[in-house]
C-alpha positions as CSV (number, residue, x, y, z in Angstrom):
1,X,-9.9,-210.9,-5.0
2,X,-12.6,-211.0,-2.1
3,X,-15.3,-208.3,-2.1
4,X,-13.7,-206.7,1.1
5,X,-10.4,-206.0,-0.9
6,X,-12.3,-204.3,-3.8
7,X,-13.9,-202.2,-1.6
8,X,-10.8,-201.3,0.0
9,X,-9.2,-200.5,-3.5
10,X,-12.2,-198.7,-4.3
11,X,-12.2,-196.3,-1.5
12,X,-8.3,-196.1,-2.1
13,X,-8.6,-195.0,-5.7
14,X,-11.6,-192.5,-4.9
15,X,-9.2,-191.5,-1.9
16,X,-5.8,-190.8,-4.6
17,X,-8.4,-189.0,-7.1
18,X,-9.7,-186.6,-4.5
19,X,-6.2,-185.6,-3.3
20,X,-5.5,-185.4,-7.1
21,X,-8.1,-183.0,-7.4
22,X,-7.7,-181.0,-4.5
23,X,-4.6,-180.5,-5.7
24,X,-5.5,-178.8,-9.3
25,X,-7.5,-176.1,-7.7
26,X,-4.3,-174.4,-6.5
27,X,-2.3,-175.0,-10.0
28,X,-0.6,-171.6,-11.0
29,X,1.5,-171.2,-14.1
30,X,5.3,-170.1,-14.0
31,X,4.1,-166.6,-14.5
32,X,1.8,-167.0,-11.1
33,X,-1.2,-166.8,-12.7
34,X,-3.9,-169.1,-11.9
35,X,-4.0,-172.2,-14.6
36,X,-8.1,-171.5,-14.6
37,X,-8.2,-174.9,-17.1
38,X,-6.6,-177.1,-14.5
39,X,-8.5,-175.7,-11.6
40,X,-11.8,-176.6,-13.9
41,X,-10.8,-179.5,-14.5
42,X,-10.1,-180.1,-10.4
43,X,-13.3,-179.0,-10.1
44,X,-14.9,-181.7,-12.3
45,X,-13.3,-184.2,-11.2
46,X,-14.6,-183.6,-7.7
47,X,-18.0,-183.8,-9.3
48,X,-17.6,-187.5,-10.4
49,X,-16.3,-188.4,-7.5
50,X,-19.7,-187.0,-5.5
51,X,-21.1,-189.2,-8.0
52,X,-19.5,-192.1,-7.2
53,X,-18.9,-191.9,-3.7
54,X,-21.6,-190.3,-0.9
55,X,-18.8,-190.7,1.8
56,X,-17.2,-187.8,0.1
57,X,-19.9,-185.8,-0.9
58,X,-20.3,-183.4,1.5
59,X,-16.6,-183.0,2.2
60,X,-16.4,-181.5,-1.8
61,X,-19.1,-179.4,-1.1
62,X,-18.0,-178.0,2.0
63,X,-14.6,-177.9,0.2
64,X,-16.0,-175.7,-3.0
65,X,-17.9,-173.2,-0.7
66,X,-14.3,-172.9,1.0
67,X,-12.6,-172.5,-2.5
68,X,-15.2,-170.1,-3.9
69,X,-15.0,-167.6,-0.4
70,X,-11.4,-167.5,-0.9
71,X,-11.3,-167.2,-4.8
72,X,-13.9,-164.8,-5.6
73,X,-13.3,-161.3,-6.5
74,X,-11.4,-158.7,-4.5
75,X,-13.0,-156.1,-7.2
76,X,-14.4,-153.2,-5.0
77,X,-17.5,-152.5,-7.6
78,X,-18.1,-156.4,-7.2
79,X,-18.4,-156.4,-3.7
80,X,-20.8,-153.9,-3.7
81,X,-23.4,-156.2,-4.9
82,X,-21.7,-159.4,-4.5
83,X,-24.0,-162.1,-2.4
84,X,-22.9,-162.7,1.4
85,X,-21.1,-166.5,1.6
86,X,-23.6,-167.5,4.0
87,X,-26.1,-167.2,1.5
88,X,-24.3,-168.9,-1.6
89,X,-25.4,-172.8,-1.8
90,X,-24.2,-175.3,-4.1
91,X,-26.8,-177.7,-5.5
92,X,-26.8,-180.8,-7.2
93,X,-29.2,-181.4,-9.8
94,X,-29.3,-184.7,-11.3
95,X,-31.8,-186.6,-13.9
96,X,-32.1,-189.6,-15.3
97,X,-30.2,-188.2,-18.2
98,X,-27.3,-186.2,-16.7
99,X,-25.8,-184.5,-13.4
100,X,-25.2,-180.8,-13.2
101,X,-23.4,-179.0,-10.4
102,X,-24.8,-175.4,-10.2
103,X,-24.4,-172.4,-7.8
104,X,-28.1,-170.9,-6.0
105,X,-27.9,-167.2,-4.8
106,X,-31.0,-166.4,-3.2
């Protein structure tokens, strides 16, 4: 196999994992409820694949800010004192020893 056609199945698996995990953070059980473990685990994987690939990286991020505006709490009392969108940013901290995702509210 020549370099170019492992790139290409590269980009192709990265491609199949990110539709995979787009795809888990709308799983719902039978009863309609949210499958919360599935959608984590959606969410992780997009992590690695930040990690692995920078052509996708901001495409995940712009896609979690999307998922968190549309999935955070229609609770009244938490509105009150929730934090505009605009002003929620995802961050990527990273070290020599491991990689965190984590959410920064100023």
């Amino acid at each position: 196999m020549t370099v170019e056609n492992l790139k290409i199945s590269n980009h192709n698996k990265i491609t199949e994992n990110f539709t995979r995990a787009v795809d888990q953070l709308g799983a719902i059980y039978q009863s309609g409820e949210p499958a919360v473990e599935i959608r984590l685990g959606g969410i992780y994987a997009l992590e690695g694949i930040s990690i692995e690939s920078d052509e996708f990286y901001w495409s995940i991020i712009e896609l979690l800010i999307a998922y968190i505006g549309k999935n955070s709490s229609t609770d009244r009392r938490l509105k009150e004192n929730a934090v505009p969108l605009q002003k929620i940013w995802l961050f990527y901290k990273t070290s020599e020893k491991h990689h965190k995702w984590g959410i920064y509210m100023p």
